[in-house]
MARTI-324902 format. One line per field, with one value per residue (C-alpha): residue in three letters; x, y, z. Coordinates in nm, 2 decimals. Layout:
N
resn <- c(ALA, ...) $
px <- c(X, ...) $
py <- c(Y, ...) $
pz <- c(Z, ...) $
//
This chain:
409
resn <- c(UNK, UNK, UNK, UNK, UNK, UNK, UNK, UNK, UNK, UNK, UNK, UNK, UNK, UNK, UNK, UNK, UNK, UNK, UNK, UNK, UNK, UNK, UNK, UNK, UNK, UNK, UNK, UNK, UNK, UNK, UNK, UNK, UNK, UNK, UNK, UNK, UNK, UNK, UNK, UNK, UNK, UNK, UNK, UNK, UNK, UNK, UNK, UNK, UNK, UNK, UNK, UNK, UNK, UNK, UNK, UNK, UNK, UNK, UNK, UNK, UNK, UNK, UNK, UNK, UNK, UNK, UNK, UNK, UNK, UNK, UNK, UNK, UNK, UNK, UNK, UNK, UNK, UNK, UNK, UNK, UNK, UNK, UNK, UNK, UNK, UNK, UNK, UNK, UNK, UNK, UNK, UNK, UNK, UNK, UNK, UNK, UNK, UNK, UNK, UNK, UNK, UNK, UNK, UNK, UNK, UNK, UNK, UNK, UNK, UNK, UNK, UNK, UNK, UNK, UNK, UNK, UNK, UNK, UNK, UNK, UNK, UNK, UNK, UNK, UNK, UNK, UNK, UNK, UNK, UNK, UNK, UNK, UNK, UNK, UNK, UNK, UNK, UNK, UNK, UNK, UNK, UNK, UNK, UNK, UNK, UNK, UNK, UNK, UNK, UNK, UNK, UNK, UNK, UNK, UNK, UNK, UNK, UNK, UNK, UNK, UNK, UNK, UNK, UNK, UNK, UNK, UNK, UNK, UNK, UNK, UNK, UNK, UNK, UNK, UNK, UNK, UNK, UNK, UNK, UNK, UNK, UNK, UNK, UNK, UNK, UNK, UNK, UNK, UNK, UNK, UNK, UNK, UNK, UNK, UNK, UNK, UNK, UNK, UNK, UNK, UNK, UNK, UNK, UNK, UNK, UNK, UNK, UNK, UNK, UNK, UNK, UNK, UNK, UNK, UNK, UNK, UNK, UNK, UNK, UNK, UNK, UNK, UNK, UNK, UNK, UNK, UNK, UNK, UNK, UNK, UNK, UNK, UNK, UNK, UNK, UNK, UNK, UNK, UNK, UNK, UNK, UNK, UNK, UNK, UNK, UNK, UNK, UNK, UNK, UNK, UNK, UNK, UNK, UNK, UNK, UNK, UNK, UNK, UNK, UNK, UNK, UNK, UNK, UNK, UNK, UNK, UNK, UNK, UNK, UNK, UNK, UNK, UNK, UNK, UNK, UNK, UNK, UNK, UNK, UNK, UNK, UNK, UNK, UNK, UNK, UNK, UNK, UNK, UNK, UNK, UNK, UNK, UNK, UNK, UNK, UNK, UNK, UNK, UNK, UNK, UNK, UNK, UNK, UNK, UNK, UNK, UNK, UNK, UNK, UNK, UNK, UNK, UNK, UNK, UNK, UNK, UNK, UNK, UNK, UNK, UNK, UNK, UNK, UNK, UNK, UNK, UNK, UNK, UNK, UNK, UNK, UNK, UNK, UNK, UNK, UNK, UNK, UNK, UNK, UNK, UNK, UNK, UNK, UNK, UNK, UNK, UNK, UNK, UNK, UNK, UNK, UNK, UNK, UNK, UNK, UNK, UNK, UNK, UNK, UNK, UNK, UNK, UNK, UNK, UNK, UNK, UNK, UNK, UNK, UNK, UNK, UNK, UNK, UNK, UNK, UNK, UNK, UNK, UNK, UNK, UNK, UNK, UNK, UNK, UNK, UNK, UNK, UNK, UNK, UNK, UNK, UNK, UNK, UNK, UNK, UNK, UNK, UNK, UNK, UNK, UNK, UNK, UNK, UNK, UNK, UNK, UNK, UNK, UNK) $
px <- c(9.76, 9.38, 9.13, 9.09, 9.41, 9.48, 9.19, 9.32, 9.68, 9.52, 9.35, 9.69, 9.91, 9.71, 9.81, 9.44, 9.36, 9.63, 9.42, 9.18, 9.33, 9.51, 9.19, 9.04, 9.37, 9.25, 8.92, 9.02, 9.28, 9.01, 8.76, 9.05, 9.09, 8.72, 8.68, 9.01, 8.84, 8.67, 8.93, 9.14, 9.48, 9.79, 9.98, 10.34, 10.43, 10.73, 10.92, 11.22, 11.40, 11.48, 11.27, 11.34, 11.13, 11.19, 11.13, 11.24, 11.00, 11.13, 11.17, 11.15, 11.33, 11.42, 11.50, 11.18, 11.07, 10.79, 10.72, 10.36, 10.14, 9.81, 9.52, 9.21, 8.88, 8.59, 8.31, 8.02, 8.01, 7.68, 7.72, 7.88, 8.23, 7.90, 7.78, 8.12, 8.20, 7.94, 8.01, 8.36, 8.21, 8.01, 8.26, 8.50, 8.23, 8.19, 8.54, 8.52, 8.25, 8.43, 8.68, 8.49, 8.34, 8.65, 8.78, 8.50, 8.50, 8.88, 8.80, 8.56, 8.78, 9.00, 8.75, 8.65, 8.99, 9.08, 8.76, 8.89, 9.25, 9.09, 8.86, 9.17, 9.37, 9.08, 9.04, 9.37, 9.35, 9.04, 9.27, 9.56, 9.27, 9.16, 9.54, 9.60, 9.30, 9.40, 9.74, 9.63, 9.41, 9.66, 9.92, 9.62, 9.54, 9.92, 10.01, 9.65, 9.76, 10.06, 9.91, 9.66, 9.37, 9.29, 9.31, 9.53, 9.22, 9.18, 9.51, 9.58, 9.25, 9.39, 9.71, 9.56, 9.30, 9.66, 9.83, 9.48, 9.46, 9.83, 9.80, 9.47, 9.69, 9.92, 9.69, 9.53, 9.86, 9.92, 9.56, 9.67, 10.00, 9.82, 9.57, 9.78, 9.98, 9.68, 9.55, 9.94, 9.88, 9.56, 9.70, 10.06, 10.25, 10.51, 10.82, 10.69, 10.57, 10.94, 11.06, 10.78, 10.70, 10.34, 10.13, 9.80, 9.55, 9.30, 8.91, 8.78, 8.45, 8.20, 7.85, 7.68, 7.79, 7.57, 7.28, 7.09, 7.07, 6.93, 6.57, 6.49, 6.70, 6.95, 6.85, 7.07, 6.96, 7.23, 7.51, 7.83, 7.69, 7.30, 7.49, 7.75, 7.45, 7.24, 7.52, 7.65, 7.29, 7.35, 7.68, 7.51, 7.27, 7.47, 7.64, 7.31, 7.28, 7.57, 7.55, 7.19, 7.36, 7.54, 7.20, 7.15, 7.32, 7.66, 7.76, 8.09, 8.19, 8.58, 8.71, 9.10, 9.40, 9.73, 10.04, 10.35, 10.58, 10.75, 11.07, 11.30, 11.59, 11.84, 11.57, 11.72, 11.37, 11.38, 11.17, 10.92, 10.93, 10.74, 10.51, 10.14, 9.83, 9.53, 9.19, 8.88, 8.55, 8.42, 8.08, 8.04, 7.78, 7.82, 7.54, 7.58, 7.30, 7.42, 7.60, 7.51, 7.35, 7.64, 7.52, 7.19, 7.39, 7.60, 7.27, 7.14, 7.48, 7.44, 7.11, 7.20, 7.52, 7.35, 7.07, 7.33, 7.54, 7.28, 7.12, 7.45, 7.45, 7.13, 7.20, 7.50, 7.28, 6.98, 7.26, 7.33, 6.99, 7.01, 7.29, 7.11, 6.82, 7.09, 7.22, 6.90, 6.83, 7.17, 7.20, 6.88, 6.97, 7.33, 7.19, 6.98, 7.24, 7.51, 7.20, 7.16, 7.54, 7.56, 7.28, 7.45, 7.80, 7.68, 7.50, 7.79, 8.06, 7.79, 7.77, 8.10, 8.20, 7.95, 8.13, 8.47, 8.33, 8.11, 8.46, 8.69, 8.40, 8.41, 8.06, 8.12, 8.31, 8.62, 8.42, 8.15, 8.41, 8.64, 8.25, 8.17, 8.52, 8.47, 8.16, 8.26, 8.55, 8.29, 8.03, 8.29, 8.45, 8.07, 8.04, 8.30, 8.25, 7.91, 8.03, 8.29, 8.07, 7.77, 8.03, 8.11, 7.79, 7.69, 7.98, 7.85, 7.54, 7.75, 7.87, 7.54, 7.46, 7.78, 7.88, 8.16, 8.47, 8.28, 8.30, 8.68, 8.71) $
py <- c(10.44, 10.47, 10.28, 10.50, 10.51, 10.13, 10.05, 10.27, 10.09, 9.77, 9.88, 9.95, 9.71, 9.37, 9.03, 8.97, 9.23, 9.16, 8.89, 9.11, 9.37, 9.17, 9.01, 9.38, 9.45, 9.11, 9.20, 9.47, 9.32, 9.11, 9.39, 9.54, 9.27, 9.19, 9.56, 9.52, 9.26, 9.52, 9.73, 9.66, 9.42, 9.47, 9.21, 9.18, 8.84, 8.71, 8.41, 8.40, 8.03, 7.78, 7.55, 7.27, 7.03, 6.73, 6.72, 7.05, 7.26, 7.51, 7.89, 7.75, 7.99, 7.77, 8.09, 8.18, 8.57, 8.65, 8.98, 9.14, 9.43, 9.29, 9.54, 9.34, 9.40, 9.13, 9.31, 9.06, 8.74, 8.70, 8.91, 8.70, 8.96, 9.22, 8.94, 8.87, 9.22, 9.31, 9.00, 9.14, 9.49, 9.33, 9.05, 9.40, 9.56, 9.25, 9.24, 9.62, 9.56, 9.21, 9.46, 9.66, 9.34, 9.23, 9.58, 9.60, 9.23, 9.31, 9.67, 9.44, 9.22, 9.49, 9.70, 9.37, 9.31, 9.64, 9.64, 9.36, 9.48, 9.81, 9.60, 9.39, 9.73, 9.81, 9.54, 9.55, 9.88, 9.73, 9.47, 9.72, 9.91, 9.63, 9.50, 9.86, 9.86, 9.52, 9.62, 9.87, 9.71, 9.41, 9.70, 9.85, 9.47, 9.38, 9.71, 9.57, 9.22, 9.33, 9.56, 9.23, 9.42, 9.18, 8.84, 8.62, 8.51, 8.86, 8.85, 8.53, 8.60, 8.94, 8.76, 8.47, 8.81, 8.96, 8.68, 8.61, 8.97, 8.94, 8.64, 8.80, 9.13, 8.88, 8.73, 9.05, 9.16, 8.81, 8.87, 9.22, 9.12, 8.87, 9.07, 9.30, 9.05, 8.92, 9.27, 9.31, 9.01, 9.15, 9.48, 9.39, 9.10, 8.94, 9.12, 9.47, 9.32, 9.18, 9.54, 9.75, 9.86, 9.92, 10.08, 10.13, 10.39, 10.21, 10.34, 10.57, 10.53, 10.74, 10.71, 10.90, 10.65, 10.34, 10.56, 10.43, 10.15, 10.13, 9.98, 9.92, 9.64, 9.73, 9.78, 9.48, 9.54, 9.82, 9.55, 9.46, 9.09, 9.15, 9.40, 9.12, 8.85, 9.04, 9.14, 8.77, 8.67, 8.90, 8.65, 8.36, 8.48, 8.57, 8.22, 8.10, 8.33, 8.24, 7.83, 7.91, 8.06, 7.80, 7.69, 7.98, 8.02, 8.18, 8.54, 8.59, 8.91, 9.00, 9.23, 9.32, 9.55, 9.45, 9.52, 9.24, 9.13, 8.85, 8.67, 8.93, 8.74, 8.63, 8.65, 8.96, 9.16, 9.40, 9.41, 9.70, 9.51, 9.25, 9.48, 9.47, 9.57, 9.34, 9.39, 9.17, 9.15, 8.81, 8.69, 8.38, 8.16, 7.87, 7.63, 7.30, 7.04, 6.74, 6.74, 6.46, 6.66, 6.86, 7.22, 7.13, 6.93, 7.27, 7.47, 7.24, 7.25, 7.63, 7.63, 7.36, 7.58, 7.90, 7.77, 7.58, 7.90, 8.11, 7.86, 7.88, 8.26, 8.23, 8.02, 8.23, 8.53, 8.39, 8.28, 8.67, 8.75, 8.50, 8.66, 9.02, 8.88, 8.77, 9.09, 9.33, 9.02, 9.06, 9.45, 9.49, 9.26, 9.41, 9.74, 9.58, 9.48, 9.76, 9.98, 9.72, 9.71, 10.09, 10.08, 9.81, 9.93, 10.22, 10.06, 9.80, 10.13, 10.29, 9.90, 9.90, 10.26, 10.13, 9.82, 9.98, 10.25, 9.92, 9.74, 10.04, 10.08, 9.70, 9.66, 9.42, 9.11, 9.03, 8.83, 9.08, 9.34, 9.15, 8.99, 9.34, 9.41, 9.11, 9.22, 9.59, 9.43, 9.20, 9.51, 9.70, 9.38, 9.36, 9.73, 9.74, 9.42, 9.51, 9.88, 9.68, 9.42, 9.66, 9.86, 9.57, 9.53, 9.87, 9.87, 9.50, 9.69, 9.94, 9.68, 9.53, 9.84, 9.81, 10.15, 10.06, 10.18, 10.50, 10.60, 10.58, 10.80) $
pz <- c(11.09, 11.16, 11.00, 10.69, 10.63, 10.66, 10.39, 10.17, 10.24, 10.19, 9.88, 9.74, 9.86, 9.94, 9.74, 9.73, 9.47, 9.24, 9.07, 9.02, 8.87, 8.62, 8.52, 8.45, 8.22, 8.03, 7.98, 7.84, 7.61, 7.50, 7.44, 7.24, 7.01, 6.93, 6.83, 6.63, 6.43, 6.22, 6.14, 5.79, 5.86, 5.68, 5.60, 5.46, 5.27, 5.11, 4.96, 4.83, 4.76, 4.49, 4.33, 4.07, 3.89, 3.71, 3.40, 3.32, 3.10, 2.92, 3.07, 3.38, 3.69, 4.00, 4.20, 4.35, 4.49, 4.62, 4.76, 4.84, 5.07, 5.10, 5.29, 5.42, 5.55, 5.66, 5.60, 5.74, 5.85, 5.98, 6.28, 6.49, 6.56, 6.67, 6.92, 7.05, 7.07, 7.33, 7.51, 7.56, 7.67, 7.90, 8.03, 8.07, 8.29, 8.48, 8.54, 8.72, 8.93, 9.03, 9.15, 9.32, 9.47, 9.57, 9.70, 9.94, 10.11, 10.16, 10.31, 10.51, 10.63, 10.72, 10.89, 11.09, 11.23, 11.30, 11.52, 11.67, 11.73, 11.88, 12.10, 12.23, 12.29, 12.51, 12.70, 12.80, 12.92, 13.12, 13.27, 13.34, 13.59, 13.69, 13.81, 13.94, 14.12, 14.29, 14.33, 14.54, 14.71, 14.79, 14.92, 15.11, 15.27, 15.35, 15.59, 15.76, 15.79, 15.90, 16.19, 16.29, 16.13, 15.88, 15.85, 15.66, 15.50, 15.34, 15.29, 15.09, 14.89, 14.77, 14.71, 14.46, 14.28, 14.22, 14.07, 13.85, 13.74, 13.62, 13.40, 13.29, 13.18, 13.05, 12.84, 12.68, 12.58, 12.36, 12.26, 12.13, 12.00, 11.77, 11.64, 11.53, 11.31, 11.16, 11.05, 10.94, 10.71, 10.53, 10.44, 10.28, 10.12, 10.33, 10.11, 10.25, 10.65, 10.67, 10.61, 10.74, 11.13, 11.11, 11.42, 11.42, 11.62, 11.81, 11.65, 11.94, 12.08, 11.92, 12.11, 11.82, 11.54, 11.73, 11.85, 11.59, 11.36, 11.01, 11.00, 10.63, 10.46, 10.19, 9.88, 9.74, 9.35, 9.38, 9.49, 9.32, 9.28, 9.20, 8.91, 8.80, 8.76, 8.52, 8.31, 8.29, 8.16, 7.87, 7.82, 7.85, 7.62, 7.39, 7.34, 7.30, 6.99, 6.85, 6.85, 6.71, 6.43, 6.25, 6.15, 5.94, 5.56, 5.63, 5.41, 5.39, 5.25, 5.24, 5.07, 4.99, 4.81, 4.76, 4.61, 4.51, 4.25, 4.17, 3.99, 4.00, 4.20, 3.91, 3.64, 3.48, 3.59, 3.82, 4.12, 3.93, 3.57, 3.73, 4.00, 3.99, 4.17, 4.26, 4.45, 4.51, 4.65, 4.76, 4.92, 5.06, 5.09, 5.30, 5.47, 5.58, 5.48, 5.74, 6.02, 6.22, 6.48, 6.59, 6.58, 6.73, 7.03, 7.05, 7.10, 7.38, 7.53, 7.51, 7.67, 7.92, 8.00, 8.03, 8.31, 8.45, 8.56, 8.59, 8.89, 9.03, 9.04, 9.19, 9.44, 9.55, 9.58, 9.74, 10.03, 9.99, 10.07, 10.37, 10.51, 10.48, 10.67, 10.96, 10.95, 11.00, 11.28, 11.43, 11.40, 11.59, 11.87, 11.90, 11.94, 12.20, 12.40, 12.36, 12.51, 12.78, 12.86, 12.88, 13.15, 13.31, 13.33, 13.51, 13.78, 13.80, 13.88, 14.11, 14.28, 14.33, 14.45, 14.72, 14.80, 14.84, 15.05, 15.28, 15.29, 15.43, 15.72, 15.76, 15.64, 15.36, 15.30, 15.09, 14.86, 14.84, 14.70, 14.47, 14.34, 14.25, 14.09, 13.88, 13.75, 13.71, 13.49, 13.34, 13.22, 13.07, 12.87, 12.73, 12.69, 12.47, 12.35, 12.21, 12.08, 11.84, 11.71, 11.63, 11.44, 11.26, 11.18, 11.06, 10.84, 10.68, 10.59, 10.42, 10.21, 10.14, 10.00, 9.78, 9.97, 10.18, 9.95, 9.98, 10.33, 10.32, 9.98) $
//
């Protein structure tokens, strides 16, 4: 699996998003069933019993049936179904875009450890050079210790490099072995990783991809969570609304149809001697006088409820801001120093090729060559080291741009 494909797999598959998936099929529900409110009901209604009475009056039937349609309509009632029907549009939006939120720090996540696994994978392959290269070298020193060229200085050095390089090599391939389990952990629930081999393709280096680096800061009015803030002002705002109106008179206009009949069980009627029809019209008017301050405590609360999580929300996003200035800081100096590194590795294999060519002719010193292999290992450990993390980086200002899901469509 490459990186694309193991988003995607993620996106798919990961516990993470189940949440918020389920809440986007609630939302929805819920925007549903405020929209239902103004549609007629139907309603079917029936008794059927005994009842007595004591004392008896005359004519009177102790079997009791009951049976009625009744079609319903609330036709106003002071718009408050309006109000909390576009808070359920708007609590359903919110709900996508938390999704898309969602979907994009996992993609991030992902992206960020696949990086990582690929950066282990290569410095392994660093270290298995690096081992071959001192294997060889070790072989090379041996048949000259054993001829009484070199010393058993020389020798026991090469001997101790060896053994460090292998537990180095050893180390990398925990490193890489790990990795990998953690990036299996992101992408799958533990019912499919049990059952499930996964292997992953290590992201090549691409030169082109960190030539450059973005200089103006993302537009962050296009993100997930600058999109979700508004939109939950318009919910606060809305509750507002409605605690401000129970201080206005109350309309109530219902209106409904219906249908029944009734004692025709042992009465000697049938059910259609006794049917009839029925239909009314009713406004309400309701207003309360004295409440002992409830509805104007219910409007503070309101208020008080509405700044309170909107200064939340705005705390959370100014720390989003924060962390966009760190990353235009970071992504410039990254870049810095994956240009530096590239310069640097090249004058570190040119150094070496040097040394090893000084040391056959007996021009240099042990130390001076297995130095220079150190720091040959050393500038291609930060080479690659820098590569990955400005990667990393360029795909966190993807997501700041609430563009990351994008690149993998």
């Amino acid at each position: 699996m490459d990186m694309r494909t193991t988003v995607q797999y993620a996106v798919e598959n990961a516990p993470t998003l189940e949440v918020s998936r389920r809440q986007m099929a609630i939302s929805d529900m819920q925007r549903k069933n405020a929209y239902s409110v103004f549609l007629p009901q139907l309603d079917l209604s029936s008794q059927h019993g005994i009842s007595d009475r004591n004392p008896q009056v005359a004519g009177n039937n102790k079997y009791v049936s009951q049976l009625g349609v009744t079609l319903s309509e609330n036709l106003y009632d002071n718009g408050i179904s309006f109000i909390k029907y576009d808070s359920a549009k708007i609590t359903k939006t919110i709900a996508e875009l938390s999704y898309a939120n969602d979907r994009d720090k996992l993609a991030l996540s992902i992206i960020s450890q696949f990086l990582q696994y690929s950066l282990v994978v290569r410095l392994l392959e660093v270290q298995k050079a690096q081992y071959d290269i001192v294997n060889k070298q070790f072989k090379s020193i041996s048949t000259l210790y054993e001829q009484g060229i070199k010393t058993r200085r020389d020798f026991l050095r090469f001997k101790s490099e060896l053994r460090r390089s292998q537990i180095n090599l050893q180390s990398a391939n925990t490193q890489v072995e790990t990795t990998k389990a953690d990036l299996v952990k992101l992408i799958a629930p533990t019912e499919i990783i049990k059952n499930t081999e996964f292997s992953f393709n290590v992201e090549p280096v691409n030169l082109e991809l960190v030539k450059s680096v973005p200089k103006e800061k993302p537009n962050l009015d296009n993100h997930w969570l600058f999109q979700i803030a508004r939109l939950r002002s318009g919910v606060f705002s809305n509750d507002v609304s409605i605690a401000r109106r129970s201080y206005w008179p109350q309309f109530f206009l219902n209106g409904d149809v219906s249908y029944a009949s009734n004692s025709y069980w042992k009465t000697g009627s049938s059910f259609a001697d006794n049917d009839y029809t029925a239909w009314n019209a009713l406004l309400t008017v309701k207003f309360n006088l004295w409440d002992w301050g409830i509805r104007n405590r219910n409007i503070t609360i309101a208020k008080d409820q509405k700044i309170q999580q909107e200064k939340t929300i705005e705390s959370s996003l100014n720390e989003f801001i924060a962390s966009n200035e760190k990353l235009m800081l970071n992504m410039g100096l990254s870049h810095n120093n994956f240009l530096t590194n590239q310069e640097l590795l090249g004058l570190e294999t040119e150094s070496y090729a040097f040394l090893e060519n000084e040391y056959r002719n007996g021009r240099a010193t042990y130390l001076d060559l297995i130095i220079g292999l150190r720091d040959l290992l050393n500038a291609k450990i930060q080479l690659f080291s820098s590569y990955y993390s400005l990667r990393t980086l360029l795909f966190q200002y993807q997501y700041h741009e609430g563009k990351l899901y994008e690149f993998f469509q």
